[in-house]
C-alpha positions as CSV (number, residue, x, y, z in Angstrom):
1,X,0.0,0.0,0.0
2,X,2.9,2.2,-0.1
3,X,4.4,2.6,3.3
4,X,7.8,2.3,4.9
5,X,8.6,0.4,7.2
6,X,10.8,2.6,9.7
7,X,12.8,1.9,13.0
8,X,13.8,-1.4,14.2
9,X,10.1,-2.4,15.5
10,X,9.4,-2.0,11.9
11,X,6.3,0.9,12.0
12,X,4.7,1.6,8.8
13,X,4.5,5.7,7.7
14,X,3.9,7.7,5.0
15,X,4.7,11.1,4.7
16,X,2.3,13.3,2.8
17,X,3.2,17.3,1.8
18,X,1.7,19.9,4.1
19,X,-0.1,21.6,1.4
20,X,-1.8,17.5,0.1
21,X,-4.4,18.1,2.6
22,X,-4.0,14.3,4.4
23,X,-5.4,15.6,7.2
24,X,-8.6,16.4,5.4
25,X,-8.6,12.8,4.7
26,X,-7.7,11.1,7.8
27,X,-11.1,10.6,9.4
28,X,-12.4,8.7,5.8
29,X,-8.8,6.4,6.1
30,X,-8.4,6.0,9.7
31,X,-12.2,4.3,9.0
32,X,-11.1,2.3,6.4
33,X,-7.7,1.2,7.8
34,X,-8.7,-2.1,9.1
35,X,-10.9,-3.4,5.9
36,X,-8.4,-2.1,3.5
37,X,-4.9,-4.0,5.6
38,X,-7.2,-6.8,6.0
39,X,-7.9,-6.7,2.2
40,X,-4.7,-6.3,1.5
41,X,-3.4,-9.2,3.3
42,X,-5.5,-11.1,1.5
43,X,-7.5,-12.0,5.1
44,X,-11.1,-11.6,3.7
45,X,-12.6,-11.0,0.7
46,X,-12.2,-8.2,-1.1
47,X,-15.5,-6.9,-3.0
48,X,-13.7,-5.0,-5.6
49,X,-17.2,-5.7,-8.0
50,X,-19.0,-3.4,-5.4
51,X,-15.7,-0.8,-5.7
52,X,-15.8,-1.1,-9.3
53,X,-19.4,-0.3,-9.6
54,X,-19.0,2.6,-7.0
55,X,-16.3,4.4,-9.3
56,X,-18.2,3.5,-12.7
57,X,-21.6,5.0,-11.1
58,X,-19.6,8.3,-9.7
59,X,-17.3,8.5,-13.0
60,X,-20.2,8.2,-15.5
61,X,-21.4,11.3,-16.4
62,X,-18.4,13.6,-15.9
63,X,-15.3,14.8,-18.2
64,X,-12.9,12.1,-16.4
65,X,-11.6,9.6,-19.5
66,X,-10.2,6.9,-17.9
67,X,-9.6,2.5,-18.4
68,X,-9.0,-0.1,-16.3
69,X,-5.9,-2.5,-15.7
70,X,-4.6,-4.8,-13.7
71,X,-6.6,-7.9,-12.4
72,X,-10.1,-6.1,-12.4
73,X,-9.2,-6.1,-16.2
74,X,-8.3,-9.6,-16.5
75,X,-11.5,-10.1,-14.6
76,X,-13.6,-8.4,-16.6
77,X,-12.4,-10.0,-20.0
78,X,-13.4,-13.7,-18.2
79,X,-9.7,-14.2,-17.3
80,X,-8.6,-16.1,-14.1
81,X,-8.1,-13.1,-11.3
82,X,-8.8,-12.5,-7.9
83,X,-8.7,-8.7,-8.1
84,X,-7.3,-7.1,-5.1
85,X,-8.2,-3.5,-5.6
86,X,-9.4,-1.3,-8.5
87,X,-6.5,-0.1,-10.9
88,X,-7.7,3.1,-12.9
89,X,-5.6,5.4,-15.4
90,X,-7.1,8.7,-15.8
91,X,-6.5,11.5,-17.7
92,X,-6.7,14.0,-14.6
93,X,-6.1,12.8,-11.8
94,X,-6.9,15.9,-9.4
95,X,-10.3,16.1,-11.2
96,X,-10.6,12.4,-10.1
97,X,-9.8,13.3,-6.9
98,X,-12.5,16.2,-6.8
99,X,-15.0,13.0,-8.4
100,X,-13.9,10.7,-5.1
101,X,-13.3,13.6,-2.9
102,X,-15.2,12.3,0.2
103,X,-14.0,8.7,-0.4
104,X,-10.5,10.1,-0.6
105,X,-7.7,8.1,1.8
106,X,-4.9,9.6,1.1
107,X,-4.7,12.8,-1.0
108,X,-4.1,13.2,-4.7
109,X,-0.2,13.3,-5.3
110,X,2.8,14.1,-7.2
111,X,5.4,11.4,-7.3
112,X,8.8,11.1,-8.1
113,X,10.4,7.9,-9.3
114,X,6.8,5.6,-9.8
115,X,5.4,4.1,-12.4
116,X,3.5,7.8,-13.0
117,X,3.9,11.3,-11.5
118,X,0.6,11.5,-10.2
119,X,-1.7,8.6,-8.0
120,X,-4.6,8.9,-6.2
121,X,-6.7,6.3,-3.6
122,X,-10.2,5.8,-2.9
123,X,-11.6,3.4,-0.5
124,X,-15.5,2.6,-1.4
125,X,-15.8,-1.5,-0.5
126,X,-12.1,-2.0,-1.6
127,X,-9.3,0.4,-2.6
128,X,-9.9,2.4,-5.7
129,X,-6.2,3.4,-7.1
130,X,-5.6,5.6,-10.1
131,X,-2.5,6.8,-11.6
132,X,-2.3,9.6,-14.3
133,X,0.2,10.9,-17.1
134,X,2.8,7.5,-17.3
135,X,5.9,8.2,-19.3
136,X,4.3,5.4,-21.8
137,X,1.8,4.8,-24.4
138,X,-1.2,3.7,-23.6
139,X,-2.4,0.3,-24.5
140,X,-4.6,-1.2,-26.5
141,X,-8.2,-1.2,-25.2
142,X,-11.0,-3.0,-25.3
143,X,-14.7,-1.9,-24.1
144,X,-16.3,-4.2,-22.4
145,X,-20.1,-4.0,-21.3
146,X,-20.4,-5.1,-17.2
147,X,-23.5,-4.7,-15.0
148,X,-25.1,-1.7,-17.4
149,X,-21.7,0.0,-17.9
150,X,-19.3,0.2,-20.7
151,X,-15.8,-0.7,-19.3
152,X,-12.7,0.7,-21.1
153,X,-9.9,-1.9,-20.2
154,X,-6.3,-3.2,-21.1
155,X,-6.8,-5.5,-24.2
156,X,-6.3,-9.4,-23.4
157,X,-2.5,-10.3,-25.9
């Protein structure tokens, strides 16, 4: 999920910039804490089809252009996965964050040395991650039509 491990007891932190507003979002993650770790561990079940459904319902409708990788993807083209979260490139990802603003868990940020200089994370059933402007070209998609919606996502190769 992104955090160091620090000191010799091995605590987990993340430091966040002043001006990223994480205390805005601390009441919405200190809620979610034990559902997402325990998701994450793999310790219960993760409903990522309730997530999924929760970011195509608040998504549809709005400017964001986005698709969907990662195992949700695979999922969703009939392929063997056990998705453990929601992976989402957008095209913006602070107008995302303004989309998923109260389900926010951390605040919309600018990295340095990821896979993409901007992520954001949600938590609505199971995480909701989205990454924004990666230095490579975007796949191939695929649209592929799931519970009403039509569901941009990595083409199966």
């Amino acid at each position: 999920m992104g955090y160091l491990a620090i000191g010799p007891d091995r605590f987990a932190t993340r430091w966040f910039a002043a001006e990223a507003g994480a205390s805005r979002h601390f009441g919405r993650f200190a809620a979610s804490l034990e559902a997402m770790v325990l998701q994450s561990a793999r310790l219960v079940p993760v409903p990522w089809e309730d997530a999924l459904e929760a970011f195509l319902a608040r998504a549809a409708g709005t400017p964001l252009r986005w698709w969907l990788y990662g195992s949700a993807a695979r999922a969703l083209r009939g392929e063997p996965a056990d998705p453990g979260d929601i992976d989402v490139h957008v095209d913006e990802a602070l107008l995302a964050g303004s989309i998923f603003d109260d389900l926010l868990v951390t605040p919309v940020e600018r990295m340095e040395g990821w896979v993409a200089p901007w992520t954001g994370r949600a938590f609505d059933h199971a995480i909701i991650e989205w990454i924004a402007a990666p230095p490579f070209r975007p796949p191939a998609l695929e649209v592929v039509r799931w519970r009403g919606y039509e569901v941009p996502v990595v083409a199966g190769g």
